[in-house]
py3Dmol code that shows the C-alpha trace and the ligand (Angstrom):
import py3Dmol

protein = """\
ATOM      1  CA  UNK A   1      12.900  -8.773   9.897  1.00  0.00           C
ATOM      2  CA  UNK A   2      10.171  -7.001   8.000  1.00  0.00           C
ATOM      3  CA  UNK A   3       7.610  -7.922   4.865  1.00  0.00           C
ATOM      4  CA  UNK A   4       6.457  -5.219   2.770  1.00  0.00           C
ATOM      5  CA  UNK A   5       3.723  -7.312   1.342  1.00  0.00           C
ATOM      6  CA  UNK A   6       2.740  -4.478  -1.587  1.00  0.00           C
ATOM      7  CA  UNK A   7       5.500  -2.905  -3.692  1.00  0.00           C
ATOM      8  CA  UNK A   8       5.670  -2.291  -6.645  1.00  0.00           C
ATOM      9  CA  UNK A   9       9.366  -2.184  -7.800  1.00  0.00           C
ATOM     10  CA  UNK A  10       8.151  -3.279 -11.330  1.00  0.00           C
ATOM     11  CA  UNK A  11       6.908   0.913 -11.586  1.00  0.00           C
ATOM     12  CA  UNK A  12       9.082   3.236 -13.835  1.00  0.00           C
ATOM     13  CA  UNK A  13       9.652   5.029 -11.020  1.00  0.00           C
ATOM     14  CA  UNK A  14      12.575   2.631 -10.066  1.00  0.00           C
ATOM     15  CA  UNK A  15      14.177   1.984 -13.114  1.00  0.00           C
ATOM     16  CA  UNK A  16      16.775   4.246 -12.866  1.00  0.00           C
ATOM     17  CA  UNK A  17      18.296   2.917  -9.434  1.00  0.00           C
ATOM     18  CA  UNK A  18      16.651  -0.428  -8.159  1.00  0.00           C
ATOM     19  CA  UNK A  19      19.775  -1.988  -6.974  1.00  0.00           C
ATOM     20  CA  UNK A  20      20.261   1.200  -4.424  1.00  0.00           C
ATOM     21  CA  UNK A  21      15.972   1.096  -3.129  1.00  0.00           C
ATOM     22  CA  UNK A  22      17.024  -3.076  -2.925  1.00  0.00           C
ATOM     23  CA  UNK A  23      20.391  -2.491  -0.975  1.00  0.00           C
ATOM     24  CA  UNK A  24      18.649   0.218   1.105  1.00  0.00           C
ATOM     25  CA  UNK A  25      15.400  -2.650   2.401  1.00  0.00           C
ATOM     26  CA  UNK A  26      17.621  -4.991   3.521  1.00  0.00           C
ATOM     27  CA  UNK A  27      19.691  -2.552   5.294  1.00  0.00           C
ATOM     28  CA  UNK A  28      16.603  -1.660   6.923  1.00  0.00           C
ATOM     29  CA  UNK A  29      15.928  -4.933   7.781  1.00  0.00           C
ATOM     30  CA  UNK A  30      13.339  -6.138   4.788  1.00  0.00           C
ATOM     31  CA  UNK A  31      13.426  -9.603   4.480  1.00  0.00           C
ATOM     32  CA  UNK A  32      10.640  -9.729   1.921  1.00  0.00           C
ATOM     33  CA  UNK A  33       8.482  -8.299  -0.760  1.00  0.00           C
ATOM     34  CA  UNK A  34       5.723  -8.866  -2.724  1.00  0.00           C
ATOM     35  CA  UNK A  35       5.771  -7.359  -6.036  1.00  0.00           C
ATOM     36  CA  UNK A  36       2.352  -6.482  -7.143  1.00  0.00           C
ATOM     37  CA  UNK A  37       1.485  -6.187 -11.051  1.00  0.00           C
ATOM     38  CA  UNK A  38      -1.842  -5.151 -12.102  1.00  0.00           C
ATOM     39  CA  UNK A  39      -1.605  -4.953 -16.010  1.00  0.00           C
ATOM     40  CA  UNK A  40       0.557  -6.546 -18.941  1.00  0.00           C
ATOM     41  CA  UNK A  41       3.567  -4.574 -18.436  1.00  0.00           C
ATOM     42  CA  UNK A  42       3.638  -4.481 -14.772  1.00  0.00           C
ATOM     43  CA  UNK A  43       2.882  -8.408 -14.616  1.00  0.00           C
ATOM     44  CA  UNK A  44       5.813  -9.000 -17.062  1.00  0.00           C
ATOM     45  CA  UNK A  45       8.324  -6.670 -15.314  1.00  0.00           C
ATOM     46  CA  UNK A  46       6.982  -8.413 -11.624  1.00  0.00           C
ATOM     47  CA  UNK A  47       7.940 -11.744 -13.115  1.00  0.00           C
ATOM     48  CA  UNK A  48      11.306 -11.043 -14.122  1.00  0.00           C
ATOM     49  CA  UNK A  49      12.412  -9.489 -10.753  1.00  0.00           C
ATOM     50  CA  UNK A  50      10.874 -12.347  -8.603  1.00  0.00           C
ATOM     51  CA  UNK A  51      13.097 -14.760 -11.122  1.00  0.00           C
ATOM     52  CA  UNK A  52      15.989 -12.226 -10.084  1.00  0.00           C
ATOM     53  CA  UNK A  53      15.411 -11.698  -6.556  1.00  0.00           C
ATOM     54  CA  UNK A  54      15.191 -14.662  -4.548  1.00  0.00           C
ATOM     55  CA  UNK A  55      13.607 -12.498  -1.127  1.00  0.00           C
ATOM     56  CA  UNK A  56      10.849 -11.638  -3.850  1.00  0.00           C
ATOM     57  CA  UNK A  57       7.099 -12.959  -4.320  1.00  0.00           C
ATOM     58  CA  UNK A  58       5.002 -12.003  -7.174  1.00  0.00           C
ATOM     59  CA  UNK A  59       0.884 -10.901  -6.966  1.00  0.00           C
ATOM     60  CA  UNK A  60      -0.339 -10.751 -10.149  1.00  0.00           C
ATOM     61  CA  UNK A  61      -3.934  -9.244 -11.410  1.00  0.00           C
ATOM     62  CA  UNK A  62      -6.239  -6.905 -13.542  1.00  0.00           C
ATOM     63  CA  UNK A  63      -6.425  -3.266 -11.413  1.00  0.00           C
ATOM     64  CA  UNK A  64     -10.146  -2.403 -11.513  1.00  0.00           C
ATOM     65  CA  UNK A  65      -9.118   1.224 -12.798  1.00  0.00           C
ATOM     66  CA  UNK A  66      -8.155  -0.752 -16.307  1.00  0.00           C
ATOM     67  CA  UNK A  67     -11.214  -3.098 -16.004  1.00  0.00           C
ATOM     68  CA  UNK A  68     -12.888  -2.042 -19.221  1.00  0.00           C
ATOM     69  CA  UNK A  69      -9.101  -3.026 -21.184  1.00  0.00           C
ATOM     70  CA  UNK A  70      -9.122  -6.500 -19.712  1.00  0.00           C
ATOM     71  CA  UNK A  71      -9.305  -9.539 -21.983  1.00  0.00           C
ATOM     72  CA  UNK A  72      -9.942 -13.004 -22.005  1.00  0.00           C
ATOM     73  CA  UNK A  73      -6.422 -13.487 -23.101  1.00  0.00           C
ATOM     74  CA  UNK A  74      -5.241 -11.378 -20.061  1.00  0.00           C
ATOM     75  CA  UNK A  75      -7.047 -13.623 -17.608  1.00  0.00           C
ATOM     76  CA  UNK A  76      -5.786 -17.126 -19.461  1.00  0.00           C
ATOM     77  CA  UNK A  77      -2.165 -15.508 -19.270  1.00  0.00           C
ATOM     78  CA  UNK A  78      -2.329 -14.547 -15.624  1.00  0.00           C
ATOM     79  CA  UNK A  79      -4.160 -17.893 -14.961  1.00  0.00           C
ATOM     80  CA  UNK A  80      -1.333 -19.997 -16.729  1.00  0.00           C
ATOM     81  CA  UNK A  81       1.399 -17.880 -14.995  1.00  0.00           C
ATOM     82  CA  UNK A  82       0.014 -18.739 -11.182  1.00  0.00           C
ATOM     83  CA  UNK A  83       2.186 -22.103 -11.760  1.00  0.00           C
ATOM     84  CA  UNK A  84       5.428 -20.623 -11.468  1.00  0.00           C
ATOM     85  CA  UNK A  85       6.351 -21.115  -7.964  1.00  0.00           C
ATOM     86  CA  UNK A  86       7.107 -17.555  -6.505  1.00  0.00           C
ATOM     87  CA  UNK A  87       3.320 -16.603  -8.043  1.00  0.00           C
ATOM     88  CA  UNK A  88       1.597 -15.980  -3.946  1.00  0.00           C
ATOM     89  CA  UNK A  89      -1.409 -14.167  -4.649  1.00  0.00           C
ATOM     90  CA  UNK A  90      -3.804 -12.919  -7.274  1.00  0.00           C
ATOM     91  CA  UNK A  91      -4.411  -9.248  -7.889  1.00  0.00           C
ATOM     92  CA  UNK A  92      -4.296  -6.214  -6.918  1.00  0.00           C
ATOM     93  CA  UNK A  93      -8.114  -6.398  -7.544  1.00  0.00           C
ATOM     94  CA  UNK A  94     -10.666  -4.910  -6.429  1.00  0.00           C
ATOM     95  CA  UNK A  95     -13.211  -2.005  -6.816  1.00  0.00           C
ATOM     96  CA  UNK A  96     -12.379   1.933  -7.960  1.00  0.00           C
ATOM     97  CA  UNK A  97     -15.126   4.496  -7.874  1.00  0.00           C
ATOM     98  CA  UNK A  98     -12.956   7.422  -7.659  1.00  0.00           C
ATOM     99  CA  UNK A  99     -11.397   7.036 -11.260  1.00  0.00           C
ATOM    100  CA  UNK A 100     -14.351   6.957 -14.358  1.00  0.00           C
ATOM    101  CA  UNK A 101     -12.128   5.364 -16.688  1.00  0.00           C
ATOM    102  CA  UNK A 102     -13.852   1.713 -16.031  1.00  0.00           C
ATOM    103  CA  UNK A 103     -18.130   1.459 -15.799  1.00  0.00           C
ATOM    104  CA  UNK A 104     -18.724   0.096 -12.397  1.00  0.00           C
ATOM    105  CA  UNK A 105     -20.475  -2.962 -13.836  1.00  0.00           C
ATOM    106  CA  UNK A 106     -17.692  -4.081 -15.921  1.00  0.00           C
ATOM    107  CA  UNK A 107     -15.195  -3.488 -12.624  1.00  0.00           C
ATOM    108  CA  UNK A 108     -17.694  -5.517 -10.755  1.00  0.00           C
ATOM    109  CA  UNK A 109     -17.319  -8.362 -13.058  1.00  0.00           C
ATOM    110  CA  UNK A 110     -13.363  -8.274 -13.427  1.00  0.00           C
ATOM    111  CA  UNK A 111     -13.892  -8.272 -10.014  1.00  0.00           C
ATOM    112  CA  UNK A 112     -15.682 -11.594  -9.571  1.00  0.00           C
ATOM    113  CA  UNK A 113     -13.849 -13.638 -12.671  1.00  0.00           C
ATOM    114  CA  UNK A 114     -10.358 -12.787 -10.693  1.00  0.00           C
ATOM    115  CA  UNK A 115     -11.727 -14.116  -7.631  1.00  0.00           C
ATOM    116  CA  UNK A 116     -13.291 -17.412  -9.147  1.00  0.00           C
ATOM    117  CA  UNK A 117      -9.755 -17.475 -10.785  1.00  0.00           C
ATOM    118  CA  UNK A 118      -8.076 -17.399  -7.512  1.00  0.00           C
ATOM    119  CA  UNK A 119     -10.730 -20.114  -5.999  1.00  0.00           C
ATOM    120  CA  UNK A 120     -10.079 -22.488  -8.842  1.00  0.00           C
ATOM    121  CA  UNK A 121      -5.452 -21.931  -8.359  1.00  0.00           C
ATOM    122  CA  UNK A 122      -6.031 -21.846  -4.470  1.00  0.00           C
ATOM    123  CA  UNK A 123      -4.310 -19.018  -4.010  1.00  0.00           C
ATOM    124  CA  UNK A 124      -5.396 -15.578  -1.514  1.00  0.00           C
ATOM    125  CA  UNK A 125      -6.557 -12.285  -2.925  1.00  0.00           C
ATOM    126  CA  UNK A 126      -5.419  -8.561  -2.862  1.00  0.00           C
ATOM    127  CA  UNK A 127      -7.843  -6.151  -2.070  1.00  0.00           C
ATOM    128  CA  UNK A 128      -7.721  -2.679  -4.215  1.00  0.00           C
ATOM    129  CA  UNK A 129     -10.731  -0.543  -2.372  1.00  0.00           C
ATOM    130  CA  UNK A 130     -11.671   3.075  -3.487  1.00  0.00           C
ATOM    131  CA  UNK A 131     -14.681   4.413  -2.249  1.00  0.00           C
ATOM    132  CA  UNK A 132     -16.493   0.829  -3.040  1.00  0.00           C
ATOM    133  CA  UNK A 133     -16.393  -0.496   0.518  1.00  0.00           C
ATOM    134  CA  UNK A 134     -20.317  -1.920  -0.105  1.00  0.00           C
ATOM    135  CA  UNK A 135     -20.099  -3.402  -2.995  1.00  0.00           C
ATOM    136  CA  UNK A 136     -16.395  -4.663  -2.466  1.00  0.00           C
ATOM    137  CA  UNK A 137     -17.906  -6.510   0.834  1.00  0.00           C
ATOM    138  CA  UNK A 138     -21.107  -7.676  -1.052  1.00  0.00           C
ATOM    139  CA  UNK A 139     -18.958  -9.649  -3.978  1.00  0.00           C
ATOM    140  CA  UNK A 140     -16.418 -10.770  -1.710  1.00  0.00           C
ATOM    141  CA  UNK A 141     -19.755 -12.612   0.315  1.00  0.00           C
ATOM    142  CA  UNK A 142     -21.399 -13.412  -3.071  1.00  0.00           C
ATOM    143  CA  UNK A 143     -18.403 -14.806  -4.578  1.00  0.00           C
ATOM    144  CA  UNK A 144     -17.358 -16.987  -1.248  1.00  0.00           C
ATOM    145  CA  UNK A 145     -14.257 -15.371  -0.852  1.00  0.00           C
ATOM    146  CA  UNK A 146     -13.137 -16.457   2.416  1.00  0.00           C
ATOM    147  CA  UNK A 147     -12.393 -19.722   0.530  1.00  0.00           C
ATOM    148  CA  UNK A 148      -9.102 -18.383   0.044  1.00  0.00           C
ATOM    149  CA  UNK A 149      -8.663 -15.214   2.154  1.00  0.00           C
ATOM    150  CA  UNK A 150      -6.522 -12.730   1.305  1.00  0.00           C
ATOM    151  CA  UNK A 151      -5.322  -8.975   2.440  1.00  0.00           C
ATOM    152  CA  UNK A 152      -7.196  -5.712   2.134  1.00  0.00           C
ATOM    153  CA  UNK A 153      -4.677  -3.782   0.882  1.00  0.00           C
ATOM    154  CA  UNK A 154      -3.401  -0.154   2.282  1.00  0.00           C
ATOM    155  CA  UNK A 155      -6.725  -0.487   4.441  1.00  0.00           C
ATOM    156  CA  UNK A 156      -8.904   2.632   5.229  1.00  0.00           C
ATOM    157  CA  UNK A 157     -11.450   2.382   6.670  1.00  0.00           C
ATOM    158  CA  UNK A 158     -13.390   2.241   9.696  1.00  0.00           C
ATOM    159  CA  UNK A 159     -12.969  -0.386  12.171  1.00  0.00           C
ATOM    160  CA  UNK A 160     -16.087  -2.013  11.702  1.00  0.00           C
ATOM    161  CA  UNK A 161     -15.600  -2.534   8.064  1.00  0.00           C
ATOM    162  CA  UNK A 162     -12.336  -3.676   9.595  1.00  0.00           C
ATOM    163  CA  UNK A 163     -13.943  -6.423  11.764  1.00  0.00           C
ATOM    164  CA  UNK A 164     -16.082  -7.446   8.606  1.00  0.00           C
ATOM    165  CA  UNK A 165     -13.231  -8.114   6.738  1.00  0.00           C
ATOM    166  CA  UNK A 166     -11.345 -10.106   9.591  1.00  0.00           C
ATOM    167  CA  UNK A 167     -14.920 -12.275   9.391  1.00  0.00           C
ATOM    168  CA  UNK A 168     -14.319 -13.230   6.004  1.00  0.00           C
ATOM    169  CA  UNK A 169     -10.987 -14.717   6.645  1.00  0.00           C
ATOM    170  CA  UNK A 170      -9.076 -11.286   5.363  1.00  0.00           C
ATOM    171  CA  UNK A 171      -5.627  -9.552   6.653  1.00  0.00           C
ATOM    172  CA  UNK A 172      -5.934  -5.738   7.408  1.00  0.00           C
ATOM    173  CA  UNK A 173      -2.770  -4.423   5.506  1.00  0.00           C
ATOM    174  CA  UNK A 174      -1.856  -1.355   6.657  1.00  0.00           C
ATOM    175  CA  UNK A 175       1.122   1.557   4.780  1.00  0.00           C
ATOM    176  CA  UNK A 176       2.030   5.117   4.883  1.00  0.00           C
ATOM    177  CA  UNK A 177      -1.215   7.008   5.824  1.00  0.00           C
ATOM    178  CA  UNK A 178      -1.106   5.345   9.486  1.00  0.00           C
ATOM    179  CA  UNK A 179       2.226   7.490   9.807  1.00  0.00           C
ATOM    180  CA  UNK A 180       0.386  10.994   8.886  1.00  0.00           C
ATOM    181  CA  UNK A 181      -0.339  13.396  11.494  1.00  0.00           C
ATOM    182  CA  UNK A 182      -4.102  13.691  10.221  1.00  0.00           C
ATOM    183  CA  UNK A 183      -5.003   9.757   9.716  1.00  0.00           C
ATOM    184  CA  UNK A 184      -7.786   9.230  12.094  1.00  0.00           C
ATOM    185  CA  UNK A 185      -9.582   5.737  11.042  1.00  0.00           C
ATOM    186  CA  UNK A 186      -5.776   3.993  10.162  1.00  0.00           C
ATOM    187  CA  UNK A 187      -4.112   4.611  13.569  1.00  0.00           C
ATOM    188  CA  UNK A 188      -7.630   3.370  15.314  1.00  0.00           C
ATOM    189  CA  UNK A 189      -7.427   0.303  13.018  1.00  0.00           C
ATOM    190  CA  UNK A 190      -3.841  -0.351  13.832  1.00  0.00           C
ATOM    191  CA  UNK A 191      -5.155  -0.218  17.648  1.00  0.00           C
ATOM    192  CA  UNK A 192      -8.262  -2.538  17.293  1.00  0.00           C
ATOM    193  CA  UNK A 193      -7.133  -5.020  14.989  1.00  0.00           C
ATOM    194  CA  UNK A 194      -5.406  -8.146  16.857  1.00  0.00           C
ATOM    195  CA  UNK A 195      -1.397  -8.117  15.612  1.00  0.00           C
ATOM    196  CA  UNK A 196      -2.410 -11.949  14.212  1.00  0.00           C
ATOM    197  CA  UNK A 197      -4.391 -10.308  11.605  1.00  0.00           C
ATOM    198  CA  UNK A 198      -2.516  -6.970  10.601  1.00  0.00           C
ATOM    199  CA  UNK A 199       0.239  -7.219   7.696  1.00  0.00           C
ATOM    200  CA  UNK A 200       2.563  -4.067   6.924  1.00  0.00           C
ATOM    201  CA  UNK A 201       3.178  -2.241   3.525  1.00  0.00           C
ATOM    202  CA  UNK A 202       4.575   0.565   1.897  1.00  0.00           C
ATOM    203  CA  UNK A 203       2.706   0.778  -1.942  1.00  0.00           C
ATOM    204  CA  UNK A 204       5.364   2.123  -3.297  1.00  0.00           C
ATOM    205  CA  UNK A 205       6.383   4.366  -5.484  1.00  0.00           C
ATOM    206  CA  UNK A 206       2.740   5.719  -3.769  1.00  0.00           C
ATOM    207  CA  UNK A 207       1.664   6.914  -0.589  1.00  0.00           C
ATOM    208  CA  UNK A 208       5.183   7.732   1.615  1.00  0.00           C
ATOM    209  CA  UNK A 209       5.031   7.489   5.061  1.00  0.00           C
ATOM    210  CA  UNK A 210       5.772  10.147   7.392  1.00  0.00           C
ATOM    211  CA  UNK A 211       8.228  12.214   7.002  1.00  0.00           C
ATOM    212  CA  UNK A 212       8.535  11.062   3.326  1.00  0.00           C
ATOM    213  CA  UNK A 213       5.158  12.279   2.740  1.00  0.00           C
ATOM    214  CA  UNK A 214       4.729  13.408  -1.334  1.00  0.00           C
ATOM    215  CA  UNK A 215       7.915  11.767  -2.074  1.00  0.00           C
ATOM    216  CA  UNK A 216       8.864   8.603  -3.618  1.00  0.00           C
ATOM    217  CA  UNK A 217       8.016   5.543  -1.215  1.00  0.00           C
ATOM    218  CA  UNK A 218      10.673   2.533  -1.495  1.00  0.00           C
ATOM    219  CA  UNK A 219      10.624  -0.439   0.797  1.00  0.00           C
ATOM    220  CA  UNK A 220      13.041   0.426   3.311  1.00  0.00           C
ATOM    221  CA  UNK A 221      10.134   3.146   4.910  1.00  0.00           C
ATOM    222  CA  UNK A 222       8.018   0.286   5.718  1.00  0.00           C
ATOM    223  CA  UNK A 223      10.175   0.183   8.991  1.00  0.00           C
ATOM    224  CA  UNK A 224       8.899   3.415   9.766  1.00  0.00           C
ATOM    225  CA  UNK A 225       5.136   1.835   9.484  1.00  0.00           C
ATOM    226  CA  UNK A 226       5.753  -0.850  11.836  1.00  0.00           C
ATOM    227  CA  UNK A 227       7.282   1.784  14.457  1.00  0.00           C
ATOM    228  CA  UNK A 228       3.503   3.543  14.272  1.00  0.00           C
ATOM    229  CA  UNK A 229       1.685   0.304  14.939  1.00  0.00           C
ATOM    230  CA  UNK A 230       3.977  -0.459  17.710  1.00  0.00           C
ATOM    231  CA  UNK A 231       3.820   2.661  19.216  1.00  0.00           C
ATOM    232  CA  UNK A 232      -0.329   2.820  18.897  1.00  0.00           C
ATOM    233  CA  UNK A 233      -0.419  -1.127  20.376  1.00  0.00           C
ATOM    234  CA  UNK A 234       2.406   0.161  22.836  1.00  0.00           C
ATOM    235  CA  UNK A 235       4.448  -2.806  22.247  1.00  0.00           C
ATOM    236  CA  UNK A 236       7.644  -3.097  20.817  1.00  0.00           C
ATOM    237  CA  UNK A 237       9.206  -2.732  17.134  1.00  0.00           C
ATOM    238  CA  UNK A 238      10.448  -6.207  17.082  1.00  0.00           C
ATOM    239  CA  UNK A 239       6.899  -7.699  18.048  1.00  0.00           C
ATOM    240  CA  UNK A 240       5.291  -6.102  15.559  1.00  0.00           C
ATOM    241  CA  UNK A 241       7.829  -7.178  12.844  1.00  0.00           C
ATOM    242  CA  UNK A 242       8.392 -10.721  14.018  1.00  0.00           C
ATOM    243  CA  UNK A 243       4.001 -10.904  13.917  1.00  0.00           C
ATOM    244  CA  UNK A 244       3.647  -9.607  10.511  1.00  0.00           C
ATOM    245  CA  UNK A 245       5.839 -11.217   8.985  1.00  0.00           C
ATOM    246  CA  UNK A 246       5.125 -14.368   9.932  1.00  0.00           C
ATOM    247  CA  UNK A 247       1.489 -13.381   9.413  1.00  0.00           C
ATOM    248  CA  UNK A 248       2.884 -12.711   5.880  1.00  0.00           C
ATOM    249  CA  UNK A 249       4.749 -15.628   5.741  1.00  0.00           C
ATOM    250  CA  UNK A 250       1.535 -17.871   6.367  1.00  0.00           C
ATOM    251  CA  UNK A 251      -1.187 -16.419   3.980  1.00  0.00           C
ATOM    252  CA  UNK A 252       1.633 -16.420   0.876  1.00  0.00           C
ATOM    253  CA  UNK A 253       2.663 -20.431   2.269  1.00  0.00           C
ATOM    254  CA  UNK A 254       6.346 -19.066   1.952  1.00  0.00           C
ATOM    255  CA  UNK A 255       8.636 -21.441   4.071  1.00  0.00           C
TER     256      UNK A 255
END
"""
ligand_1 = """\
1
NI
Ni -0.758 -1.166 -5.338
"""
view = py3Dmol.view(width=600, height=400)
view.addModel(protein, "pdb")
view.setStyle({"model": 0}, {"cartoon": {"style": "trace"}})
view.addModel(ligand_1, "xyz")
view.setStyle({"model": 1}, {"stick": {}})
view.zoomTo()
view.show()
């Protein structure tokens, strides 16, 4: 059994042929997803499948790239939509300082209002982090995140930042780059973090793992994630899937 607890199936990029990339992850042994939207569109598509797909979960949010487009009528919509029973988590959220399309102050406080949001529906957070590590760990204190926890998505950093995050009552989500050849902080992250705290995922259509590198990711690859964390822990495949996804299983309260 495996959870790939960030896809996003709701992309374009799977229109053409989601019943094959759905028949595929459970052939590989996917149990369950998390379908992340981050904007009007991807929200509305993510709520549809999850009323499709029974083996689905939806996380829904404002990505900080988009900040500055955000309106109160987005955040009342996603706020009213939390009800619906297969809603597990708010976001992806978070900080972007590689992209200049949002002001940093205005991502800062779509930032915050998302996480008050998820404080007042009691739900956990996902963690979008982009060269923001500081000020991403600064709001989470400020805004007494560990209230609800949540999962620092397709983690990268160091191990410290790692251990900060574990502090705060957060899940180290690792995906693809802990596969590549040249990915020195993921694989020593997968070592160091206990398996109670590490969650697996594959971000698709982004970031393919090894040897799918450049290529469309789909959930069935997040096998080949949990095969690199095994090997680096030097335990076996099943562990690591049984412990994540009933890692999963626990911060989304899915029975
Ligand atoms: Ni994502």
């Amino acid at each position: 059994m495996l959870f790939d607890t960030h896809a996003h199936l709701n992309a374009e990029q799977f229109e053409e042929d989601l019943e094959e990339v759905v028949t595929r992850a459970q052939e590989s042994g996917v149990e369950n997803m998390v379908i992340v939207g981050f904007d009007r569109p991807t929200i509305t598509r993510a709520m549809e499948l999850v009323e499709q797909y029974d083996f689905m979960y939806a996380s829904i949010g404002w990505h900080p790239v988009d900040a500055v487009d955000m309106t109160d009528e987005d955040l009342a919509w996603i706020e009213d939509l939390t009800s619906h029973p297969k809603v597990v988590a708010i976001g992806e959220m978070g900080l972007d300082y590689y992209w200049d399309k949002s002001p940093k102050e205005v991502q800062k406080e779509v930032f915050r209002r998302q996480i008050q949001l998820a404080k007042r529906v009691k739900l956990p957070i996902v963690i979008h982090n982009r060269e923001a590590t500081a000020d991403i760990v600064d709001i989470l204190k400020e805004e007494g995140a560990s209230e609800v926890g949540g999962i620092m998505h397709c983690f990268s950093g160091s191990v410290e930042v790692a251990q900060e995050c574990l502090l705060m009552n957060f899940y180290i989500s690792l995906g693809g780059p802990v596969t590549f050849k040249n990915a020195r902080k993921p694989k020593e992250v997968a070592e160091a973090v206990p398996l109670d705290k590490l969650l697996i995922e594959t971000d698709c259509p982004y970031l393919a793992p090894h040897p799918y590198r450049g290529k469309r990711n789909e959930p069935s690859y997040v096998k080949l994630v949990a095969e690199q964390i095994a090997e680096l822990k030097g335990i076996s495949y099943e562990e690591v899937a049984a412990i994540t996804t009933a890692n999963a299983k626990k911060l989304f309260a899915i029975k």
